[in-house]
C-alpha positions in Angstrom: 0.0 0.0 0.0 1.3 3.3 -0.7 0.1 6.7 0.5 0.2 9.7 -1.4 -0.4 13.2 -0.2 -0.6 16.2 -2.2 0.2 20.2 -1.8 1.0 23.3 -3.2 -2.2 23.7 -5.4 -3.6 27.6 -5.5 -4.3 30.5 -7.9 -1.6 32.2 -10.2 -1.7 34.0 -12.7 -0.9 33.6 -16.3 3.0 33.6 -16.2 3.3 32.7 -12.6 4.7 29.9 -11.5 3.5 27.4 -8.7 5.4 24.6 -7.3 3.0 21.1 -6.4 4.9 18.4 -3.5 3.6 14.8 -2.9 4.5 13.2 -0.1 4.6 9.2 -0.4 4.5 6.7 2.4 6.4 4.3 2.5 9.4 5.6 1.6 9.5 6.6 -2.2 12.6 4.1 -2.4 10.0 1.2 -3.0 8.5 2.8 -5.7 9.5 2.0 -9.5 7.7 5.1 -11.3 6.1 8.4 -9.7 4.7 10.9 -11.5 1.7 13.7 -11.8 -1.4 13.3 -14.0 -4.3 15.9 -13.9 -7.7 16.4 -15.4 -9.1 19.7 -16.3 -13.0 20.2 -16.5 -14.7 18.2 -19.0 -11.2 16.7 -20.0 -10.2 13.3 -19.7 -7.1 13.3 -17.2 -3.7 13.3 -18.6 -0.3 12.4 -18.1 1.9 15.3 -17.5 5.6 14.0 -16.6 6.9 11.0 -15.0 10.4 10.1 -13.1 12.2 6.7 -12.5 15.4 6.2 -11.1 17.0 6.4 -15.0 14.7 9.5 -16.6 11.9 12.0 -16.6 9.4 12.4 -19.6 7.2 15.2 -19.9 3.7 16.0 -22.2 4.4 17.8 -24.6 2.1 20.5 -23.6 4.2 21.1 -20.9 8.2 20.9 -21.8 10.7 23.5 -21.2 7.8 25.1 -18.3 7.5 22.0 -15.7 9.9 20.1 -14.2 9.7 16.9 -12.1 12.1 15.7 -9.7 12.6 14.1 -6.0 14.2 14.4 -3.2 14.5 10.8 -0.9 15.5 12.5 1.9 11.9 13.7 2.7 10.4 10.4 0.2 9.0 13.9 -1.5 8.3 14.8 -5.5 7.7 18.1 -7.0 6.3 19.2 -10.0 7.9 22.4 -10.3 5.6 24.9 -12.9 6.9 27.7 -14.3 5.6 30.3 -17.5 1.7 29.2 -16.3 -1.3 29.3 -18.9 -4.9 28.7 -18.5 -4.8 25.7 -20.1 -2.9 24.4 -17.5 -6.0 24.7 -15.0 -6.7 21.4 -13.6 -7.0 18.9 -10.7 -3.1 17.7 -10.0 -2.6 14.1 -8.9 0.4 12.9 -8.3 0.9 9.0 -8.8 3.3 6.2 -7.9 3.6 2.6 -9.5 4.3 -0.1 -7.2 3.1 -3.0 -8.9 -0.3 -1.4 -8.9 -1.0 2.3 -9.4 -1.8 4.6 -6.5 -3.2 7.7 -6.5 -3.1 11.2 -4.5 -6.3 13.3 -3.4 -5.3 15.8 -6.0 -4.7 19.4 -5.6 -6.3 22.2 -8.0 -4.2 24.7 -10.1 -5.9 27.5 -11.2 -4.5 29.9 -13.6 -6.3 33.6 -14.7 -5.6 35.2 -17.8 
């Protein structure tokens, strides 16, 4: 079972930059793949970037502005958003595979033109 707690949601605007945490139990050392879907209203949810102890991978929607990455210390990953649109208004959820896939609460992102 893995745990997943997310943070850092809010309301920016256009150009701003926000940066969302997720906070796995146990330790994200057990966990192959983490990464951060989300799913904007009347969207179906989408990958947006992934890590794994070799990589990252990003949508394409969102290279060169957001940047995932970890830090073991505090089993903690970031999806760090910079050069915000209003297209990127959604529901966050961050994600980690450990044989099966387990989900976040989700955080919201809101970004005014």
């Amino acid at each position: 079972q893995v745990q997943l707690v997310e943070s850092g949601g809010g309301l920016v605007q256009a150009g701003g930059s926000l940066r969302l945490s997720c906070a796995a139990s146990p330790s994200i050392f057990s966990i192959n793949v983490m990464g951060w879907y989300r799913q904007a209203p009347g969207k179906q949810r989408e990958l947006v970037a992934t890590i794994t102890s070799a990589n990252t991978n990003y949508a394409d929607s969102v290279k060169g502005r957001f940047t995932i990455s970890r830090e073991y210390a505090k089993s903690t990953v970031y999806l760090q958003m910079n050069n915000l649109k209003p297209e990127d208004t959604a529901v966050y959820y961050c994600t980690a595979r450990r044989g099966a896939l387990y989900w976040g609460q989700g955080t919201q992102v809101t970004v005014s033109s």
